[in-house]
VOSE-958680 format. One record per atom (N, C-alpha, C, CB): residue number from 1; chain; residue in one letter; x, y, z; atom name. Coordinates in steps of 0.02 Angstrom, whole numbers, plus 32768, in hexadecimal, padded with zeros to 4 digits. Glycine has a CB too. Layout:
% residues N
<marti NUM, "A", "A", <X, Y, Z>, "CA">
...
//
This chain:
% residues 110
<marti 1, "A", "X", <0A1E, CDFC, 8349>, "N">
<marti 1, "A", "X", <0A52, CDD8, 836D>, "CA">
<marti 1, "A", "X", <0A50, CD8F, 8358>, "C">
<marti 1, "A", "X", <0A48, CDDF, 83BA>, "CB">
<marti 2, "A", "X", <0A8A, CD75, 8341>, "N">
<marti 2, "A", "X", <0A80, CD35, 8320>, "CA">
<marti 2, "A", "X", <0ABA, CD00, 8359>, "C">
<marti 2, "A", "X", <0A9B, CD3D, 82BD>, "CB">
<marti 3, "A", "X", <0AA7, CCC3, 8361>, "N">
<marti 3, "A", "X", <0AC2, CC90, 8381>, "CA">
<marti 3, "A", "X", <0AE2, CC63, 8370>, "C">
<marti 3, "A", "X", <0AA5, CC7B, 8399>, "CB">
<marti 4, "A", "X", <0B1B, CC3F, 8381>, "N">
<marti 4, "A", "X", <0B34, CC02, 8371>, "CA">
<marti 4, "A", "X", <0B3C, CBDE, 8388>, "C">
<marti 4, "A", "X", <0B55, CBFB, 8360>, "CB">
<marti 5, "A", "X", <0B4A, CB90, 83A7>, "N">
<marti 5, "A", "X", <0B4A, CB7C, 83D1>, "CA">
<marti 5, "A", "X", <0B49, CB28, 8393>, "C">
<marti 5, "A", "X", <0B14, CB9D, 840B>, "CB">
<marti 6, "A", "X", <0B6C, CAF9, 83C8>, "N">
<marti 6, "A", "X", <0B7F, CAAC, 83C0>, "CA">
<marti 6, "A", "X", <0B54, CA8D, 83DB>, "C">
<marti 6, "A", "X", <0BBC, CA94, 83D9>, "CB">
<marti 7, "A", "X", <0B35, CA57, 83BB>, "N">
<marti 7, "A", "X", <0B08, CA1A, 83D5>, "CA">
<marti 7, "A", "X", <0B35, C9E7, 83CB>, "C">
<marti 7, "A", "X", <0AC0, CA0A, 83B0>, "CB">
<marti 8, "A", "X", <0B29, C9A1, 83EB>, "N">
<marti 8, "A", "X", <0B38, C96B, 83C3>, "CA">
<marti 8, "A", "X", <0AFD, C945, 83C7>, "C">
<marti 8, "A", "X", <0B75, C946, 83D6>, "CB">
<marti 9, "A", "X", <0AD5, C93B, 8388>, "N">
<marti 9, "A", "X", <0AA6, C917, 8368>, "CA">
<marti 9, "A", "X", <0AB3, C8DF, 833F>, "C">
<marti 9, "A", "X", <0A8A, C93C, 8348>, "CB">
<marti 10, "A", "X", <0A82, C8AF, 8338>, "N">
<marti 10, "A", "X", <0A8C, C870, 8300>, "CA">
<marti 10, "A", "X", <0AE9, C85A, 8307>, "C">
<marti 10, "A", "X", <0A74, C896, 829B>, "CB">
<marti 11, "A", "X", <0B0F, C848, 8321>, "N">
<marti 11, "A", "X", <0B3E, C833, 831B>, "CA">
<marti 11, "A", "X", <0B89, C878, 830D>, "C">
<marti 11, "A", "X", <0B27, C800, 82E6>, "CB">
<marti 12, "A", "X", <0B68, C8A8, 8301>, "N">
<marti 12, "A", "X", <0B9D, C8E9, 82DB>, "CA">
<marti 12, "A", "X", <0B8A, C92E, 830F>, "C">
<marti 12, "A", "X", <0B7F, C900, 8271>, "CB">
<marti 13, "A", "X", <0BCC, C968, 830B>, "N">
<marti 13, "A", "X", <0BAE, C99A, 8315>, "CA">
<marti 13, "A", "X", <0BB2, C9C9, 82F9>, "C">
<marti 13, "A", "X", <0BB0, C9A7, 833B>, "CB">
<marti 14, "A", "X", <0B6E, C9E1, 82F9>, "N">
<marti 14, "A", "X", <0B4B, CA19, 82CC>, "CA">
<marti 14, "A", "X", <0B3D, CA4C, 82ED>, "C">
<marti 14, "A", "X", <0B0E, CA08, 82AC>, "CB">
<marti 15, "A", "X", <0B54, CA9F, 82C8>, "N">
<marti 15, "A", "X", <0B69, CADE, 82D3>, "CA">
<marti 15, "A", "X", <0B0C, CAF0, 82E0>, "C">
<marti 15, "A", "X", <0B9F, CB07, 828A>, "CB">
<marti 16, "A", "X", <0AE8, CB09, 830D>, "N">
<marti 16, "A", "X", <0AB8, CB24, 82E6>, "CA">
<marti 16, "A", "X", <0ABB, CB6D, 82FE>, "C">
<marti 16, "A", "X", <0A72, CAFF, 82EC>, "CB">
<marti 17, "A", "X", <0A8D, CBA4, 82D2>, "N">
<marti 17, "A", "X", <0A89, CBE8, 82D4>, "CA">
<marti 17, "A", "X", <0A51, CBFC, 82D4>, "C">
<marti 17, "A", "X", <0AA6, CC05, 82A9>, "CB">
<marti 18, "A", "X", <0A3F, CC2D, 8313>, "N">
<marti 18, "A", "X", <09FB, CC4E, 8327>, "CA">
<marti 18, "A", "X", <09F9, CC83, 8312>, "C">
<marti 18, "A", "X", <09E9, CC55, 8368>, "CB">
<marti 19, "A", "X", <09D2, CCAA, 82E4>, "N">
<marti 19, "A", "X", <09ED, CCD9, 82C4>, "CA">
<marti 19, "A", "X", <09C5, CD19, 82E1>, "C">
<marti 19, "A", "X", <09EC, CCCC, 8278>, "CB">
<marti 20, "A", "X", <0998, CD22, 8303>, "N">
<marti 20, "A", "X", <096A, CD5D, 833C>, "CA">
<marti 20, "A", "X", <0932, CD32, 8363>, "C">
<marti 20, "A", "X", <0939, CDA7, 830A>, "CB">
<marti 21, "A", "X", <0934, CD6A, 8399>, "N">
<marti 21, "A", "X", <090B, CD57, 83C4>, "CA">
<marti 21, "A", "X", <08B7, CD2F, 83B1>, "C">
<marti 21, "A", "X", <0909, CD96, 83E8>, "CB">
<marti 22, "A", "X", <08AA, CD06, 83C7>, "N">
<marti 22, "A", "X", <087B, CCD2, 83B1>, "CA">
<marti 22, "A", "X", <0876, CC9D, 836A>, "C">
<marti 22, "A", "X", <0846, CCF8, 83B0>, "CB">
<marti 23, "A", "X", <08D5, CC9E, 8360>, "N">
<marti 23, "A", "X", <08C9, CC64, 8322>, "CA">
<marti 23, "A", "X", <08FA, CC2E, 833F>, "C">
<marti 23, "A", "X", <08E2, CC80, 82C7>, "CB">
<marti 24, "A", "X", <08DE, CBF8, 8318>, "N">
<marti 24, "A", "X", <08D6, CBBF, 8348>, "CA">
<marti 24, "A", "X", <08F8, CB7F, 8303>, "C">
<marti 24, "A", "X", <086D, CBB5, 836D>, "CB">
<marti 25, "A", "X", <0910, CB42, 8300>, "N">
<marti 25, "A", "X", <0928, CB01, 8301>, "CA">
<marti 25, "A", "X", <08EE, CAD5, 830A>, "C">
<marti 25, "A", "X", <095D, CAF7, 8336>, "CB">
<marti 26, "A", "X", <08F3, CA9A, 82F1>, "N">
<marti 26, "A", "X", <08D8, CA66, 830C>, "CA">
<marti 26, "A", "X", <08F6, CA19, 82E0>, "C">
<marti 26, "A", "X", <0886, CA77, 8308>, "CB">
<marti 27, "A", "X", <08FD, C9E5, 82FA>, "N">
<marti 27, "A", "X", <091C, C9B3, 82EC>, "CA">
<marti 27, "A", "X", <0909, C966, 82E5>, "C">
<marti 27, "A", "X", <0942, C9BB, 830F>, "CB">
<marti 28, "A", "X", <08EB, C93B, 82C6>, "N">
<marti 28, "A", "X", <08D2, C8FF, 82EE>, "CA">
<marti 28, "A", "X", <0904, C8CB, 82D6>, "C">
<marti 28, "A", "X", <0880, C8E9, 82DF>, "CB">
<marti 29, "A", "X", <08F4, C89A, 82F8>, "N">
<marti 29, "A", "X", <0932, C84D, 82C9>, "CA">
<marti 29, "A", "X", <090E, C80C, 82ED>, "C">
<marti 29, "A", "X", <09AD, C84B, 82EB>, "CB">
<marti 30, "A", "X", <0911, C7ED, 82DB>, "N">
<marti 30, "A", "X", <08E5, C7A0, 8301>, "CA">
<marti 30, "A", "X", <08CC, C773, 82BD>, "C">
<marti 30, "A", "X", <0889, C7BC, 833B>, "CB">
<marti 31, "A", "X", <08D3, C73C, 82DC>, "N">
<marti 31, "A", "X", <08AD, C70B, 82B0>, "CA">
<marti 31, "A", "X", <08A9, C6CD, 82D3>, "C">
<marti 31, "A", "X", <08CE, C6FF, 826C>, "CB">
<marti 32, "A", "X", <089A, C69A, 82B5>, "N">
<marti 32, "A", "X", <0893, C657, 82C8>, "CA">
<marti 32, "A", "X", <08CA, C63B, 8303>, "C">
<marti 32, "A", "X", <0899, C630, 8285>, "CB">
<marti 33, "A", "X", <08C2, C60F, 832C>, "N">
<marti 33, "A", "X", <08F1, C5F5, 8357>, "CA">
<marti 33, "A", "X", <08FF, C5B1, 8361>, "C">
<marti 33, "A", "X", <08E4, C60A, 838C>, "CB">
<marti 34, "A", "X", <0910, C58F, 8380>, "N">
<marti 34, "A", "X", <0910, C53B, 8375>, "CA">
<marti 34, "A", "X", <08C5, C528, 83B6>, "C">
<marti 34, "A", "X", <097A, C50D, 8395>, "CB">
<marti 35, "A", "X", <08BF, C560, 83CD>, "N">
<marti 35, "A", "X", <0888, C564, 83F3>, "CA">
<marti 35, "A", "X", <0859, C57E, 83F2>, "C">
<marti 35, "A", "X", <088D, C56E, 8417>, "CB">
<marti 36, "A", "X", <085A, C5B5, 83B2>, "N">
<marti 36, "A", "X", <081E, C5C5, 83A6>, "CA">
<marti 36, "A", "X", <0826, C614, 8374>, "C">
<marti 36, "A", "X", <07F6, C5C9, 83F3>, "CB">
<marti 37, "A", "X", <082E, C642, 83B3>, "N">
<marti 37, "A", "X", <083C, C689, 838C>, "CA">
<marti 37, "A", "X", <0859, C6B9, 83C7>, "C">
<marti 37, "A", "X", <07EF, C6AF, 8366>, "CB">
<marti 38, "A", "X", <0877, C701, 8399>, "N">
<marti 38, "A", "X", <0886, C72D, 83D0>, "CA">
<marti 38, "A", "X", <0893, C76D, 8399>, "C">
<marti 38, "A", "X", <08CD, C711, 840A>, "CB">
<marti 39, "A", "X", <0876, C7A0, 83BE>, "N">
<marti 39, "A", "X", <0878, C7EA, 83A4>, "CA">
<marti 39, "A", "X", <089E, C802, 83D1>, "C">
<marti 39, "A", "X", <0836, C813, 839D>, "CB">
<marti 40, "A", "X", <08C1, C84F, 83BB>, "N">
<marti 40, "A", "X", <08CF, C878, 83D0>, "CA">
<marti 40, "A", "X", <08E0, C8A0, 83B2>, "C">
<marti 40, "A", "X", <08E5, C870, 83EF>, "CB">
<marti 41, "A", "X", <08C5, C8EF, 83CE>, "N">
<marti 41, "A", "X", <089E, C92D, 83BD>, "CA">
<marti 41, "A", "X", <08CE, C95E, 83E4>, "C">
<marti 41, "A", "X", <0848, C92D, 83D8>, "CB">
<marti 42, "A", "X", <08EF, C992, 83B8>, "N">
<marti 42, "A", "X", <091F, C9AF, 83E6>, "CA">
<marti 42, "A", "X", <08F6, C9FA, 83B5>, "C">
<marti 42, "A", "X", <0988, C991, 83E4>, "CB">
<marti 43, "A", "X", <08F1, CA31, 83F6>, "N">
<marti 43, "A", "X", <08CE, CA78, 83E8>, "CA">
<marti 43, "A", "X", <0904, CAA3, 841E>, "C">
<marti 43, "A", "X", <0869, CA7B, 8403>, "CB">
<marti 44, "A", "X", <090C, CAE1, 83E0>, "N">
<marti 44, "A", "X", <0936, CB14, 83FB>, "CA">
<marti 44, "A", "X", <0918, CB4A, 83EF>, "C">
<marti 44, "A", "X", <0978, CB16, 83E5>, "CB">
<marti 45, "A", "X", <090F, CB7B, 841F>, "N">
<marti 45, "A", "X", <0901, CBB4, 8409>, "CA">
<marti 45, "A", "X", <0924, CC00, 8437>, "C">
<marti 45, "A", "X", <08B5, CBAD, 8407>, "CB">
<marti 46, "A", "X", <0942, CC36, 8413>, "N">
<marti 46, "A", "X", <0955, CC5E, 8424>, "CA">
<marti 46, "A", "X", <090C, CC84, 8459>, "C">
<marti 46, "A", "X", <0976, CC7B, 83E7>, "CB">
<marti 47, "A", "X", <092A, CC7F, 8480>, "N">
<marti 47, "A", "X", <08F1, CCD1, 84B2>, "CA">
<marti 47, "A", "X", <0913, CCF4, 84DC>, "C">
<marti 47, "A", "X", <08AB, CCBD, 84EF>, "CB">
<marti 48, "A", "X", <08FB, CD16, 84DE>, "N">
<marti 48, "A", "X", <0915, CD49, 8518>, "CA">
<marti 48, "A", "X", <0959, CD60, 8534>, "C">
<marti 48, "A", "X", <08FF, CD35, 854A>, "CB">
<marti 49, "A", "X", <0996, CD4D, 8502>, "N">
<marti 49, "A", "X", <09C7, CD3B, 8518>, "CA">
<marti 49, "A", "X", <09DF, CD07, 8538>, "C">
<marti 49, "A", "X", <09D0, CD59, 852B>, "CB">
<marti 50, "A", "X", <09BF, CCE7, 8525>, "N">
<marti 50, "A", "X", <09C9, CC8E, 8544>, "CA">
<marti 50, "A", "X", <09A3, CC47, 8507>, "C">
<marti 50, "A", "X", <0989, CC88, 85A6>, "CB">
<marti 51, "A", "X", <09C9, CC2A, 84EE>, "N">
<marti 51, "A", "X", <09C4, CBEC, 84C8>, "CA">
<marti 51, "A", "X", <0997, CBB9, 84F3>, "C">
<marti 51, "A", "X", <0A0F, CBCE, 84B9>, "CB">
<marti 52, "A", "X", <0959, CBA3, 84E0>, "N">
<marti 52, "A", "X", <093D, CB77, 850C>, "CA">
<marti 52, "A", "X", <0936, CB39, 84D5>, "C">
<marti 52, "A", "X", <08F5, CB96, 8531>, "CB">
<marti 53, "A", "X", <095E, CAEE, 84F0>, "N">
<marti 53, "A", "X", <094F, CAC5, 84D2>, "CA">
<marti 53, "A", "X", <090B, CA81, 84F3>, "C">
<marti 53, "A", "X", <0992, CAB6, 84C2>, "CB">
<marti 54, "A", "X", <08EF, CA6D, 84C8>, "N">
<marti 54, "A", "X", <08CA, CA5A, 84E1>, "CA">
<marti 54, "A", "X", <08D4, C9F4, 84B4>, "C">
<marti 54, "A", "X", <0888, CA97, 84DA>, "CB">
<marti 55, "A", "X", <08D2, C9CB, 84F4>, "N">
<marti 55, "A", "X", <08D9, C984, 84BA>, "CA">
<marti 55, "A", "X", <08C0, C967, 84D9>, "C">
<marti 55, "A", "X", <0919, C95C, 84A0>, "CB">
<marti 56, "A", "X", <089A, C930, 84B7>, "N">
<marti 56, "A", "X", <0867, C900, 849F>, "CA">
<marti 56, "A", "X", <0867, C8B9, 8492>, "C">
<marti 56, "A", "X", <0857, C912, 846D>, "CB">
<marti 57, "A", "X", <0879, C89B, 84AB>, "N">
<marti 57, "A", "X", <088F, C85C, 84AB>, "CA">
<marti 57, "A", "X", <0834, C81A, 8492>, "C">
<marti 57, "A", "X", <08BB, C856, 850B>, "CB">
<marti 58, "A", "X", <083A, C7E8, 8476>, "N">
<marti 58, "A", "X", <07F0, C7CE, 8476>, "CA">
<marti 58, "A", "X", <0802, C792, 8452>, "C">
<marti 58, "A", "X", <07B2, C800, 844F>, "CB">
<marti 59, "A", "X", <07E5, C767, 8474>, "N">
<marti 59, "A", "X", <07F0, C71F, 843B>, "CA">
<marti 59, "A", "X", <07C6, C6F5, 8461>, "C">
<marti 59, "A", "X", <0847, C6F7, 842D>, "CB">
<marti 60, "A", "X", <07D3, C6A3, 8447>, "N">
<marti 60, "A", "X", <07B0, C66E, 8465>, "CA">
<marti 60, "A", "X", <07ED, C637, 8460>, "C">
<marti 60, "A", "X", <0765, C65B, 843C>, "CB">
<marti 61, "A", "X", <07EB, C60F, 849C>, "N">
<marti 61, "A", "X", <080B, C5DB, 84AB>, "CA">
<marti 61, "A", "X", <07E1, C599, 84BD>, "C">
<marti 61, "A", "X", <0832, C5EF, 84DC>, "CB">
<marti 62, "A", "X", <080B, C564, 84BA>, "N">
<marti 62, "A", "X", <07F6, C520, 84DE>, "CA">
<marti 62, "A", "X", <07B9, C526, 851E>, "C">
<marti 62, "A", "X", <0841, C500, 8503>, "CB">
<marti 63, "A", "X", <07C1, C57D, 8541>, "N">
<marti 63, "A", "X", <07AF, C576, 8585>, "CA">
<marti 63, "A", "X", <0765, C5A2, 8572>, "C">
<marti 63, "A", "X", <07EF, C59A, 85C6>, "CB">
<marti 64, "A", "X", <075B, C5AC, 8536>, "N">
<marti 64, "A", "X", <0735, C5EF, 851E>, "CA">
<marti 64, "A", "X", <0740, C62F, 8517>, "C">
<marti 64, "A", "X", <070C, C5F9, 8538>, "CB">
<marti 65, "A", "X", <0714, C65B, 851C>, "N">
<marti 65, "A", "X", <0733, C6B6, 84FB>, "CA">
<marti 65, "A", "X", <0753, C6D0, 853F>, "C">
<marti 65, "A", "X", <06E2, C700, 84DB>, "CB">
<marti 66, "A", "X", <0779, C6F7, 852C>, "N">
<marti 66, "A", "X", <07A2, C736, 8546>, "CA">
<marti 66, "A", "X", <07A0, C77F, 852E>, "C">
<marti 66, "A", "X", <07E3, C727, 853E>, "CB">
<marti 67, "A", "X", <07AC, C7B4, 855E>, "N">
<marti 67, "A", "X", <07C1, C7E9, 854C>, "CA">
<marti 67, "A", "X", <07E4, C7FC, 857E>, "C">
<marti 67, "A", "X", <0797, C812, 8537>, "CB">
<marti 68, "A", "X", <0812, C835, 8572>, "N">
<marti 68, "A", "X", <0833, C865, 859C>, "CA">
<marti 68, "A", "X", <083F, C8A0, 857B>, "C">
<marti 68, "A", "X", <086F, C84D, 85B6>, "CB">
<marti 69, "A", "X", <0835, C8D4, 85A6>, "N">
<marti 69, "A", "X", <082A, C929, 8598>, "CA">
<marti 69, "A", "X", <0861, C93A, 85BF>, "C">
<marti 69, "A", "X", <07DE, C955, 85B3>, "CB">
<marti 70, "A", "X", <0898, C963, 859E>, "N">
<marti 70, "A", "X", <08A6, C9A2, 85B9>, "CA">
<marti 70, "A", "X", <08C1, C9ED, 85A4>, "C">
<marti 70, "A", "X", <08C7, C991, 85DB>, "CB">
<marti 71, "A", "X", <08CA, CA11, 85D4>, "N">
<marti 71, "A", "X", <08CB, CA64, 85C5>, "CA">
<marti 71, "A", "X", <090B, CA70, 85D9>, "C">
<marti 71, "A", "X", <0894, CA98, 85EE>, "CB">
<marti 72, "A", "X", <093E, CA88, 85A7>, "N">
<marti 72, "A", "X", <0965, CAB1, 85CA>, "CA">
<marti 72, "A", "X", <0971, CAF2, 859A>, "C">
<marti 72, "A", "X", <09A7, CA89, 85E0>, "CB">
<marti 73, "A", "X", <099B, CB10, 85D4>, "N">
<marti 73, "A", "X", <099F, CB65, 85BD>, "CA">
<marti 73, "A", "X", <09F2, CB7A, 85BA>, "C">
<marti 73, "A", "X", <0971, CB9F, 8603>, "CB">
<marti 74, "A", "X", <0A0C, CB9B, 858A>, "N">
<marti 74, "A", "X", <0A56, CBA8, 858C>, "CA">
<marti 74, "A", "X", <0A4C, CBFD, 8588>, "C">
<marti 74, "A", "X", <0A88, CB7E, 8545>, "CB">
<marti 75, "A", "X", <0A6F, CC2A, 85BD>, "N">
<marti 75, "A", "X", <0A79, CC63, 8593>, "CA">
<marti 75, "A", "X", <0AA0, CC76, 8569>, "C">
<marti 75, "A", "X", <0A7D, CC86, 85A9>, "CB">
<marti 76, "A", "X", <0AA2, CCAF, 8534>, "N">
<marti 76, "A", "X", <0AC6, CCAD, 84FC>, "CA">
<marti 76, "A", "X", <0B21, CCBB, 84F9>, "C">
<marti 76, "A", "X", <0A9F, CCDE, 84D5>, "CB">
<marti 77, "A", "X", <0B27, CCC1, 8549>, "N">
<marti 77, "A", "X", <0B7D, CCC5, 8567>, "CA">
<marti 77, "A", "X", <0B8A, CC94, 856E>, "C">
<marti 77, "A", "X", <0B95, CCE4, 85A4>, "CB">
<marti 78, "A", "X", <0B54, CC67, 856D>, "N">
<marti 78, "A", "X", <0B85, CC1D, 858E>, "CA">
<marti 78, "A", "X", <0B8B, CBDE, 8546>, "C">
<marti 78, "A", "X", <0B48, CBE9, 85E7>, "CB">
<marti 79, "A", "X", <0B6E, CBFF, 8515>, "N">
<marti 79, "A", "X", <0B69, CBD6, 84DF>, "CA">
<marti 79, "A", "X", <0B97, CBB0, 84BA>, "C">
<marti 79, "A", "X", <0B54, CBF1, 84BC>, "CB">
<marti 80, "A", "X", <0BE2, CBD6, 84D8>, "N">
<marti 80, "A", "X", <0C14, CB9B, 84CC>, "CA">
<marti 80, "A", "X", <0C47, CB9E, 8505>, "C">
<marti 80, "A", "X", <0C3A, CBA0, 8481>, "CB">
<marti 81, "A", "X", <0C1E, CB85, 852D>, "N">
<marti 81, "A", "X", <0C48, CB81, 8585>, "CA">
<marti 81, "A", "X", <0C77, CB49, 8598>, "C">
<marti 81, "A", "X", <0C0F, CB75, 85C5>, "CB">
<marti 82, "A", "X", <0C73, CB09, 8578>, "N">
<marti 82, "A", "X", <0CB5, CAE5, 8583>, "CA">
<marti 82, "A", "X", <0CC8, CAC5, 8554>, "C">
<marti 82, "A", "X", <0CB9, CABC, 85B5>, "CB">
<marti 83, "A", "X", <0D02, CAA1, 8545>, "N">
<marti 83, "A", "X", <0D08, CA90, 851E>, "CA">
<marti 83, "A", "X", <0D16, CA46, 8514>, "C">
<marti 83, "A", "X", <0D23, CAB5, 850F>, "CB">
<marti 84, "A", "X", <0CF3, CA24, 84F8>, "N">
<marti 84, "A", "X", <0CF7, C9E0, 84FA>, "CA">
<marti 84, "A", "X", <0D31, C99B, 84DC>, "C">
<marti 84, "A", "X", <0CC1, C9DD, 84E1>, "CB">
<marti 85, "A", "X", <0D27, C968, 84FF>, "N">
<marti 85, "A", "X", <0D59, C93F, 84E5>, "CA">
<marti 85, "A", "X", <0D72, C94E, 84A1>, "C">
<marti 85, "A", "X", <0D44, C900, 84E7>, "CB">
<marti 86, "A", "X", <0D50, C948, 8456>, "N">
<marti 86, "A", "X", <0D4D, C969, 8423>, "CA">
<marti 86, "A", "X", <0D5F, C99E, 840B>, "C">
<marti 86, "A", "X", <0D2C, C96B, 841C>, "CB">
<marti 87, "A", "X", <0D70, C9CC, 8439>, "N">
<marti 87, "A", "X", <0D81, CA14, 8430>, "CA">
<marti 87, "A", "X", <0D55, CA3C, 8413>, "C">
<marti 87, "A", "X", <0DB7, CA1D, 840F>, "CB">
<marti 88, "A", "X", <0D1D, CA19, 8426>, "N">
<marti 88, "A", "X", <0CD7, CA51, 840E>, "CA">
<marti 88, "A", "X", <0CD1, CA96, 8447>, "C">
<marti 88, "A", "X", <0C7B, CA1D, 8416>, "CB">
<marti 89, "A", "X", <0CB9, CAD0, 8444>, "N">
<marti 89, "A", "X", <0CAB, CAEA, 8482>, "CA">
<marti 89, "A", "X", <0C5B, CAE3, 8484>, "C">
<marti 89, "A", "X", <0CC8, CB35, 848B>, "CB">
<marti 90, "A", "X", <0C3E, CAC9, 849F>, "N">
<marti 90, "A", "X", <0BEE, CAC6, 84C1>, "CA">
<marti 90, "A", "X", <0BCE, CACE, 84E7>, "C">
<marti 90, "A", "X", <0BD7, CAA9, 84CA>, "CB">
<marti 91, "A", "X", <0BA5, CAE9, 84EC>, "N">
<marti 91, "A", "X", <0B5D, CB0F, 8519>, "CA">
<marti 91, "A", "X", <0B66, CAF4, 8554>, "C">
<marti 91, "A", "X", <0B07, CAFD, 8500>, "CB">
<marti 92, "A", "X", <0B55, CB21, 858E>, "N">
<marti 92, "A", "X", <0B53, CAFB, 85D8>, "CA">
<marti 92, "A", "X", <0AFA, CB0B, 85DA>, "C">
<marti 92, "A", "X", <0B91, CB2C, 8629>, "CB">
<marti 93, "A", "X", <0AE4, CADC, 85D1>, "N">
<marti 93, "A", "X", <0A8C, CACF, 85DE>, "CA">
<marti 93, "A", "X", <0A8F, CAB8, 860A>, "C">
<marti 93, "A", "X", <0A5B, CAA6, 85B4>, "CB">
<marti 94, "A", "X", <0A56, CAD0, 863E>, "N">
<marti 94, "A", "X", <0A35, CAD5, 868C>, "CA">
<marti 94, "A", "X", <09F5, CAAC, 866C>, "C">
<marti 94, "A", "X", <0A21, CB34, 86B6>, "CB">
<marti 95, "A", "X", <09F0, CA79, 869F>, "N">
<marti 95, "A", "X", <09A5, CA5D, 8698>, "CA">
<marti 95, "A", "X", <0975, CA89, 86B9>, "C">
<marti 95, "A", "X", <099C, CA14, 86B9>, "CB">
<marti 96, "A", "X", <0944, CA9F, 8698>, "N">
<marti 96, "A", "X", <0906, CACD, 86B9>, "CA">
<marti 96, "A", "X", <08C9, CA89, 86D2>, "C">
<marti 96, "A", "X", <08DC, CB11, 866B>, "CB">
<marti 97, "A", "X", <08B7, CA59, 86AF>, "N">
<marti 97, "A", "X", <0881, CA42, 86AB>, "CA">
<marti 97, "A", "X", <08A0, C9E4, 868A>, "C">
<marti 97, "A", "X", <084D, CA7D, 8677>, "CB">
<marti 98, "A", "X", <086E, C9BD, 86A4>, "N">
<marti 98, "A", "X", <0872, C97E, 8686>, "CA">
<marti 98, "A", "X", <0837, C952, 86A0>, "C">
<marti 98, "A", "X", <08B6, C95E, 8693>, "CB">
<marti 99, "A", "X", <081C, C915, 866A>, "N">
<marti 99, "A", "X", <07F4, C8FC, 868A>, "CA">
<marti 99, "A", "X", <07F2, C8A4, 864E>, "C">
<marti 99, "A", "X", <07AC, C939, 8693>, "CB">
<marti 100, "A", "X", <07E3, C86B, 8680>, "N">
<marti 100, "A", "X", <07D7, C82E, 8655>, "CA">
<marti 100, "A", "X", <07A8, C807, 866D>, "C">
<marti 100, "A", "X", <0810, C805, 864C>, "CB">
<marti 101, "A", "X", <078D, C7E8, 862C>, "N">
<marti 101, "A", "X", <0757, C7BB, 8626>, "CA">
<marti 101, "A", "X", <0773, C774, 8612>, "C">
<marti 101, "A", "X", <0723, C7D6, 85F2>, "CB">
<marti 102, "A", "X", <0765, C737, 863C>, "N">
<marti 102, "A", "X", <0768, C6F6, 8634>, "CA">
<marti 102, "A", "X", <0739, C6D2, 8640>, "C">
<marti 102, "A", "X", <078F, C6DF, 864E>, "CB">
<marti 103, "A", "X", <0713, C6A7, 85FF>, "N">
<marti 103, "A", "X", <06DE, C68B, 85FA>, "CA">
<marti 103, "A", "X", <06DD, C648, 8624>, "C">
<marti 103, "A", "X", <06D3, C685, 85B8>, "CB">
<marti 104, "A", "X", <070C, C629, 861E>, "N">
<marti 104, "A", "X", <0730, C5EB, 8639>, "CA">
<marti 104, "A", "X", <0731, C602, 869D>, "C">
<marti 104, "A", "X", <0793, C5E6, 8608>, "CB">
<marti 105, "A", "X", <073C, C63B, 8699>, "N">
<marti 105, "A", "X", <0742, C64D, 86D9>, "CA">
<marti 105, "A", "X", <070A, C664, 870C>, "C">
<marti 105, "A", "X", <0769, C678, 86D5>, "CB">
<marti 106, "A", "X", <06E3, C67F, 86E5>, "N">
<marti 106, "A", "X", <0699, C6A6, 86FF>, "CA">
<marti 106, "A", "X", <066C, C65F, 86F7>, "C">
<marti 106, "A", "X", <0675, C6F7, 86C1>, "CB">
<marti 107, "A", "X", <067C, C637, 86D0>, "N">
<marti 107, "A", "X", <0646, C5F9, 86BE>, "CA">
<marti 107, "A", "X", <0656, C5BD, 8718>, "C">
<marti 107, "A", "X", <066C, C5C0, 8651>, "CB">
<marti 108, "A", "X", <068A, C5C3, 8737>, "N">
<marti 108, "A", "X", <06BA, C5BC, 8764>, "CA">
<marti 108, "A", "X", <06AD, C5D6, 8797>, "C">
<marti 108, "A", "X", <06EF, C5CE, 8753>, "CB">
<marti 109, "A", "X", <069A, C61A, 87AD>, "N">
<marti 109, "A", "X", <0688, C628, 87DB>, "CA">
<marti 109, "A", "X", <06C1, C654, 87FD>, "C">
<marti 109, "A", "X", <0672, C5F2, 87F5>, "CB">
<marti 110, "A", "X", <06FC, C675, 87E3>, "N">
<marti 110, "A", "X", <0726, C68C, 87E3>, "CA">
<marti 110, "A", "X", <0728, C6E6, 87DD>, "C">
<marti 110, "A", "X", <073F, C666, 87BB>, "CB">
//
């Protein structure tokens, strides 16, 4: 059972295709900033009848490091569920999970 489905990544959007159960995508883009740096890590993987994406956010600023995690899950009916300004049709992803780290903030007492 093979998948298709629309992202919009790096500035463009890109078609990607899951082609059986447990194969998987992965994506990074980041570099330098006027403040320092910033990654981000985008992971797809077909399971169970459901697309789980998973992204990654990580850099350093003026204030120090950051991250943010999260999980979401699309099933493979909803993979092109509305259709956007663009006239793309794209995934309706449910947040399952999320979580962030601020250095600037925990150093803070926050």
């Amino acid at each position: 059972m093979s998948v298709r489905f629309w992202e919009f990544e790096s500035g463009g959007y890109v078609r990607l295709t899951l082609r059986h159960d447990g194969d998987s995508l992965s994506w990074e883009s980041g570099g330098p900033t006027d403040e320092g740096y910033s990654v981000r890590s985008c992971y797809w993987e077909l399971s169970g009848g459901a697309v789980k994406h998973r992204l990654y956010e990580h850099g350093r600023d003026c204030d120090g490091g950051y991250s943010r995690e999260s999980l979401y899950v699309c099933p493979i009916g909803d993979l092109a569920t509305f259709e956007n300004p663009d006239g793309y049709m794209m995934p309706k992803w449910t947040k399952v999970s999320s979580r962030q780290w601020d250095q600037f903030a925990e150093a803070a007492g926050y």
